[in-house]
N, C-alpha and C positions, 0 to 999 in steps of 0.2 A: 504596504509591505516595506519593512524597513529595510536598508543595507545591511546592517547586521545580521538578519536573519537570512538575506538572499545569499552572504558568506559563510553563512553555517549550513545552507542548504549544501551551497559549491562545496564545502569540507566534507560533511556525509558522503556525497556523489563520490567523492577522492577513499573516502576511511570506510569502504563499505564492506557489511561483514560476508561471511561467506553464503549465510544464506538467500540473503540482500544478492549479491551478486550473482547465484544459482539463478532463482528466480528471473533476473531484468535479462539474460541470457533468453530465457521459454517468453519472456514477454514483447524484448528490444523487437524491432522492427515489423509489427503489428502478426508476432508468429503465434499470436491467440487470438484466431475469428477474426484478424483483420482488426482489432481492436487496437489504437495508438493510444501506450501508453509514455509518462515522466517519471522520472525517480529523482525522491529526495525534493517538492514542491512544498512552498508555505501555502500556508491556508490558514487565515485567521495569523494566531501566536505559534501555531505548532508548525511543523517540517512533517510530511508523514511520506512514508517510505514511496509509494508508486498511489497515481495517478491517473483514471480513465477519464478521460471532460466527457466524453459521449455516453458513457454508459453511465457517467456520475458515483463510479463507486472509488474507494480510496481503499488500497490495500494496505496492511502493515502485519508487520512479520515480529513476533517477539519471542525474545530469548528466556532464558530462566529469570531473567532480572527484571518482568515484568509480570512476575507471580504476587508480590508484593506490594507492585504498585497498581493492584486492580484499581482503586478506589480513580486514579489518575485518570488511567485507563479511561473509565467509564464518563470522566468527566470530558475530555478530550474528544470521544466520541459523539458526544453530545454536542460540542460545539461544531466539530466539522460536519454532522448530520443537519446542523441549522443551514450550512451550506448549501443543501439539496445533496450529499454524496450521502452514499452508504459504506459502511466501514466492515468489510472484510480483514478478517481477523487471521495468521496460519503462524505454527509455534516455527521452529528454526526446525524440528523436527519431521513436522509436515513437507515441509521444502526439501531440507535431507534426504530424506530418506521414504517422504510417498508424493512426488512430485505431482505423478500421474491423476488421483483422485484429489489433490488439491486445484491444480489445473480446470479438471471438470465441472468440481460443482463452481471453483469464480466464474468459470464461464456462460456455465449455467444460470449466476445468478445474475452476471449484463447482457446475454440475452434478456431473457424474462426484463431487464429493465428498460433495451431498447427497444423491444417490439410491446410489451406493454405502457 
């Protein structure tokens, strides 16, 4: 991991959008199932939004401006699924405005990955 990416990690952590910051509020200090997560970690080339090591899965939150960049998308997930993480995916809208069943099924799906 280079320095420069560990300083665009720290800038994210600073410039975080609202739903970025909704979210690490229901997550910060393990108030999902006891689950510790990070926000704004490199992995590989990329910075992806929140972090579970235990359950191995990697959240990211996209806004309208990553409608366009499915193709990236797809490819970025690829690369941090080499990792062993799985990459949960929720729109800014998910987080907005249905917090609640967003919440559930991530949870649902690191259970299922640390008891399986």
């Amino acid at each position: 991991m280079t320095n420069s990416l560990r300083r665009f990690a720290r800038r994210l952590r600073h410039d975080a959008t609202k739903p970025e910051d909704q979210l690490w509020e229901l997550l910060r200090d393990r108030r999902l199932g006891g689950y510790k997560f990070r926000r704004q970690v490199p992995v590989d080339r990329y910075v992806v939004d929140f972090v579970c090591a235990e359950a191995r899965i990697v959240v990211e939150i996209d806004g309208r401006q990553h409608g366009p960049l499915a193709d990236y998308d797809a490819q970025r997930s690829e690369v941090i699924r080499g990792y062993g993480f799985e990459v949960v995916r929720f729109t800014n809208d998910d987080i907005m405005k249905h917090p609640e069943p967003s919440l559930a099924r991530l949870k649902a799906i690191m259970d299922m990955r640390v008891v399986g």
